[in-house]
N, C-alpha and C positions, 0 to 999 in steps of 0.2 A: 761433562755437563757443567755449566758454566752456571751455577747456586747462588750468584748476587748480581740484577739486574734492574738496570728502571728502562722504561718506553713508553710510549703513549699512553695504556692501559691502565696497567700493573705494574707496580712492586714485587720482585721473589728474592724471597731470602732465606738460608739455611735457618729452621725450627730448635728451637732450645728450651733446656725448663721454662724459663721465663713466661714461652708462647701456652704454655700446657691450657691456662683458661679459657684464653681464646681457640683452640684447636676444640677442647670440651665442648666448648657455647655451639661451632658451627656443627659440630657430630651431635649432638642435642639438637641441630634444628633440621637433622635428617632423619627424623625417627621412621619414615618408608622402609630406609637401607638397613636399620638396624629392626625390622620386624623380620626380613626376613634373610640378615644375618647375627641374630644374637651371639654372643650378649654385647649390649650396650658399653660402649666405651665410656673406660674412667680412667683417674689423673696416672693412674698404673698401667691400664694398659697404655697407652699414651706414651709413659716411658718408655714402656718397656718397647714399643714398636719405633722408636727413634733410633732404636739401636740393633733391631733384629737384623740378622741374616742369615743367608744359607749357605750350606756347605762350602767353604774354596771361596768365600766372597770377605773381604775386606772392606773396612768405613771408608775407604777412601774407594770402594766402587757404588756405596750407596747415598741419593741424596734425600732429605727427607725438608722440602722447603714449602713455604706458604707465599701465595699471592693475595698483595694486597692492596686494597684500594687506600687512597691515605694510609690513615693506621686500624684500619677495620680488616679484619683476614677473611676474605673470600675463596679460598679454595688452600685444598692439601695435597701434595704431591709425595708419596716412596715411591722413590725409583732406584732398583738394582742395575747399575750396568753390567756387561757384559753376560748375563744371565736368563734363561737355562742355556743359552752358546754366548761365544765370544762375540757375537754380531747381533745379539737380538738385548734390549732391557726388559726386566719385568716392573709392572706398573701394581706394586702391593695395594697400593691406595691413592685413589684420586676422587677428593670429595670436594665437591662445591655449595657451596651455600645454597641456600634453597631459592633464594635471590635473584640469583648468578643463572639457576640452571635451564633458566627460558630465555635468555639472551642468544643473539645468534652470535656475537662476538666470540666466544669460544670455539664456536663449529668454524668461522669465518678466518681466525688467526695463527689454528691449528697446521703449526709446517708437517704435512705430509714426507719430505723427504724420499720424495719416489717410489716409497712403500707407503701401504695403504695398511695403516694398524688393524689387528684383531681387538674386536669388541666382542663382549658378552654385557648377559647379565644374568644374577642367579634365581635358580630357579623358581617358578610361584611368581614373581615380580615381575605381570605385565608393565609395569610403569614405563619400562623404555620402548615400549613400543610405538610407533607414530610419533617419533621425533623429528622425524624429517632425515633420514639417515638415508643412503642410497644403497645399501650393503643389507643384509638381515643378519644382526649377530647373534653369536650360538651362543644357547643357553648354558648356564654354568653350573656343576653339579656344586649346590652351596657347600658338601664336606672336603668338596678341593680349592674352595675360596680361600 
């Protein structure tokens, strides 16, 4: 995956201490996602999830980047590649500014790649429902989030 790019849109660039306030500000301004997956992110966990992985996964399979409009960060991506198989990623976190999350440009620029991703969301949080999704995604048991 390719961690430093510009386009039309966005800016993405691999996340480091430096970004920790900014990543805080936009996780503070999702407090829906963190009601009903406590607890609340802080400058620790933050760290500490820049560097998490599982089992048999190395930093050079995980990326952990932000998009950004100018120099305002609108959204957060961890992504494990090769992970839980050699052909599928896991998507740890993918948060968007609260902004960002009525826009249809995200639904509109999202490459499919001939697979059509697995969405959820966790439990208790109708929020995502009536989004405009074509798919119904499954609910997420929040103690396997």
């Amino acid at each position: 995956m390719r961690t430093e790019t510009t386009g039309n849109a966005f800016q993405m660039r691999r996340l480091g201490e430096r970004d920790v306030d900014a990543i805080l500000a936009l996780c503070e301004g999702n407090r829906l996602f963190y009601q009903y997956h406590p607890p609340m992110a802080t400058r620790e966990s933050i760290l500490a999830d820049m560097t998490a992985l599982p089992p048999g996964k190395g930093m050079e399979d995980k990326a952990y980047v932000g998009f950004f409009e100018g120099e305002k960060l609108v959204a957060v991506l961890d992504w494990i590649s090769g992970y839980p198989a050699k052909e599928t990623a896991w998507i740890g976190l993918f948060m968007v500014s609260v902004e960002k999350q009525g826009e249809r440009h995200w639904k509109r620029n999202h490459p499919r790649h001939g697979r059509e991703p697995e969405g959820g969301w966790i439990s208790g949080n109708a929020a995502w429902r009536g989004q405009g999704e074509s798919a119904e995604p499954r609910v997420l048991d929040k103690e396997r989030v």
